[in-house]
KEDREN-867130 format. One record per residue (C-alpha): residue in one letter; chain; x, y, z. Coordinates in pm, whole numbers, plus 50000, padded with zeros to 5 digits. Example, Ala and Ser with C-alpha at 12.3 -4.5 7.8 and 13.67 -1.06 7.14 Angstrom:
<pts>
(A A (51230 49550 50780))
(S A (51367 49894 50714))
</pts>
This chain:
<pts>
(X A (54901 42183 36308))
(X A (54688 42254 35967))
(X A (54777 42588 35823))
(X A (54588 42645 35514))
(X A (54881 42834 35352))
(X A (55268 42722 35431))
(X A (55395 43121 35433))
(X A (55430 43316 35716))
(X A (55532 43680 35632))
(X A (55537 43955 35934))
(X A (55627 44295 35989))
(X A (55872 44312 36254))
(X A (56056 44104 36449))
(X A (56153 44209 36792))
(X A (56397 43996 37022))
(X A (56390 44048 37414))
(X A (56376 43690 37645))
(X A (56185 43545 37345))
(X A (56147 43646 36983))
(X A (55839 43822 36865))
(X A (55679 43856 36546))
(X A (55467 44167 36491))
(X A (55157 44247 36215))
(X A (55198 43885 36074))
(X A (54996 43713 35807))
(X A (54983 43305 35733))
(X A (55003 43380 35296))
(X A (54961 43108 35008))
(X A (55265 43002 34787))
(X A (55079 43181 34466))
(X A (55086 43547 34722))
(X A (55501 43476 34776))
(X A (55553 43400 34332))
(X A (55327 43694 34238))
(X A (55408 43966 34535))
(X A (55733 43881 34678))
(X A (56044 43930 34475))
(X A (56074 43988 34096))
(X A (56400 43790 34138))
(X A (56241 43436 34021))
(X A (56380 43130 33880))
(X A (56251 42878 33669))
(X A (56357 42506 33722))
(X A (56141 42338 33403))
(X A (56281 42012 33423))
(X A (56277 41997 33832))
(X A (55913 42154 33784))
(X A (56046 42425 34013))
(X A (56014 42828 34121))
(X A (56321 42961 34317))
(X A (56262 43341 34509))
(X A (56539 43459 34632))
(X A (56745 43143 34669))
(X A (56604 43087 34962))
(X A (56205 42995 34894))
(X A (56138 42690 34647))
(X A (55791 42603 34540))
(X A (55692 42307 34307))
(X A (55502 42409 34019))
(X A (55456 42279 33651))
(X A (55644 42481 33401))
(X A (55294 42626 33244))
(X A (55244 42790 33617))
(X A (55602 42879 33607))
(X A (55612 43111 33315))
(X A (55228 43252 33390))
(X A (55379 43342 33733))
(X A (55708 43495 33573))
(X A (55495 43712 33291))
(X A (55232 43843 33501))
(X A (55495 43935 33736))
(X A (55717 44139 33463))
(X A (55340 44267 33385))
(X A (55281 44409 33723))
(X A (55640 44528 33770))
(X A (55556 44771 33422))
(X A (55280 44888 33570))
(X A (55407 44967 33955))
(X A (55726 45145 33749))
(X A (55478 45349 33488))
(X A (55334 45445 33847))
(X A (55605 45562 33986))
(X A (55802 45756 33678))
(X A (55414 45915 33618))
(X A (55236 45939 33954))
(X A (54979 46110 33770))
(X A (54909 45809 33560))
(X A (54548 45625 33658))
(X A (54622 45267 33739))
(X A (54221 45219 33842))
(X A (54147 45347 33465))
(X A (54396 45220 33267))
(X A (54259 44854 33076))
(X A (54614 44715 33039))
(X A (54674 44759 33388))
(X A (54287 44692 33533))
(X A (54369 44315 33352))
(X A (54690 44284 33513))
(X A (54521 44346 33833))
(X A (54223 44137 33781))
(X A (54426 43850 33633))
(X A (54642 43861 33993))
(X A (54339 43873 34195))
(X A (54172 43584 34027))
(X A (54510 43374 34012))
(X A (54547 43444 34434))
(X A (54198 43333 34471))
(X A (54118 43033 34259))
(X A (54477 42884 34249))
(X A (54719 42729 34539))
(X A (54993 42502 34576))
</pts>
């Protein structure tokens, strides 16, 4: 089978005579680095991103530490959020960048 992304991520998961996934989604490697866990780590000389010791992606070390800042970058903004839930995300430049930059980085880049 051709998948065009190697991620499945789902919902729920319900057992009876078989297993069941519910509200699934097939998602790119780039989706997992950027939106999964903050809990990354860099391999530079194996040219590798660990999340949660469990998912390993190949990636040059340039990719590697864009994926690691703009992560830290989104995590400020999600907790400014959520210590100030007056605070305007949608008007806010610093944040409005963040945001673009991830949207253009899950559209235009794969692996």
């Amino acid at each position: 089978s051709n998948y065009k992304h190697p991620f499945l991520v789902f919902h729920e998961k319900m057992k009876t005579s078989k297993v069941y996934l519910c509200d699934c989604t097939l998602v790119s490697a780039m989706a997992i680095l950027l939106l999964g866990s903050s809990n990354l780590e860099v391999d530079h000389k194996g040219g590798t991103i660990k999340v949660l010791d469990r998912i390993i992606v190949k990636a040059p070390a340039q990719v590697a530490v864009m994926v690691r800042q703009m992560r830290y970058a989104l995590d400020r903004q999600l907790h400014a959020k959520i210590e100030d839930p007056t605070f305007d995300l949608a008007n806010d430049n610093t944040a409005a960048q963040v945001v673009s930059t991830i949207v253009k980085l899950l559209c235009d880049h794969d692996f």
